[in-house]
C-alpha angles and dihedrals in degrees: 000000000000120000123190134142112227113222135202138168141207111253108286090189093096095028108070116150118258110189097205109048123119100216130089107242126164103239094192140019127193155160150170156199119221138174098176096125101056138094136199091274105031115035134162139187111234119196129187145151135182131212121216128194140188087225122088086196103049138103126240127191127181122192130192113218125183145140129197098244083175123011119181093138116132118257102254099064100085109207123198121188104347134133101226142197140167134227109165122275092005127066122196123204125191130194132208132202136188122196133191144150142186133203099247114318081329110125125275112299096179136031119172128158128206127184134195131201135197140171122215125184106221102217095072106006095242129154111240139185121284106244098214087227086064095053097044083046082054087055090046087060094062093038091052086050097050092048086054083049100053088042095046087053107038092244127130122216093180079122099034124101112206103238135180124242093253085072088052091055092050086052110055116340089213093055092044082059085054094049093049096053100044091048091062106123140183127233114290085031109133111233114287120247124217105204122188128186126248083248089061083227096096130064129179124186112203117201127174118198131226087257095048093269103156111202124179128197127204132209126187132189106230137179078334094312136104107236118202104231 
């Protein structure tokens, strides 16, 4: 059997180290999938990711997000944070990271994410190569959510652009509070979808609840503040 642990990282192409800055800035994201630990019989999903600064007094917190949109896997292989999805005989597990940090009890001064993906044949727990259809079938998933959602809820997202909430942060640090707030979930939740409109001046977050339960939040630019709908 083949182990191996899969790596990315969060572009490192805007975040170069400057020793003597005085703001608090993530340098590197990052985060990963491994299975170095498991065996044919006994096998488990390890996820982990690290946070690094060019601040030695700030904070850094890395958190790990992730919901079962498809979940066939046995029983034995305990998951912990993946999006997951199968496509006999492969499964593919993502995960997703989100990264921030703050300068003492300030506000936050950073936020990155960084996801990893890998694909594992079950027979034999081997890690196997990404066929670029299962991953576009992954992204499907999300897009088939978001359009139950809209019709659940009466919006329409024909001029939305599904975002992540690193662009939100980028955007306006006080809606990206909002948004963080608003995309918590429970166990069962489907992932939760940022949308932003082409103007730059709408939001909608799109959540869809264990029981089928589909929620939308709006957001609206108004008189240069994001106002909560």
């Amino acid at each position: 059997m083949i182990k191996r642990s899969v790596f990315a990282i969060a572009g490192l192409g805007s975040l170069l180290l400057f020793a003597n800055s005085a703001s608090a800035d993530i340098t590197s994201a990052t985060s990963s999938v491994d299975i170095s630990s498991s065996t044919t019989s006994s096998y488990k999903v390890k996820f982990s990711a690290k946070t690094l600064n060019n601040n030695a007094n700030a904070k850094v917190y890395t958190l790990y997000k992730g919901v079962v949109l498809v979940d066939e896997v046995e029983d034995r292989v305990r998951t912990s944070g993946a999006y997951t999805s199968s496509h006999e005989p492969k499964i593919r597990y993502k995960v997703e990271s989100e990264h921030t940090e703050s300068l003492g009890a300030g506000p936050i001064s950073d936020f990155k994410m960084s996801s990893d993906t890998a694909v594992y044949n079950p027979i034999d727990w081997t890690l196997v190569k990404e066929d670029p259809h299962e991953a576009k079938e992954y992204e499907n998933l999300l897009v088939q959510s978001a359009n139950e959602i809209a019709d659940d809820t009466g919006i329409d997202l024909s001029e939305y652009t599904v975002v992540d909430k690193e662009v939100v942060f980028n955007l306006d640090k006080d809606l990206f509070k909002e948004v963080n707030a608003v995309t918590k979930i429970s166990i069962g939740d489907t992932r939760p979808q940022i949308y932003l409109h082409e103007s730059r001046e709408s939001l909608y977050v799109l959540k869809q609840s264990a029981d089928g339960e589909s929620t939308v939040t709006e957001f609206v630019l108004e008189n240069d503040k994001w106002e909560k709908q």
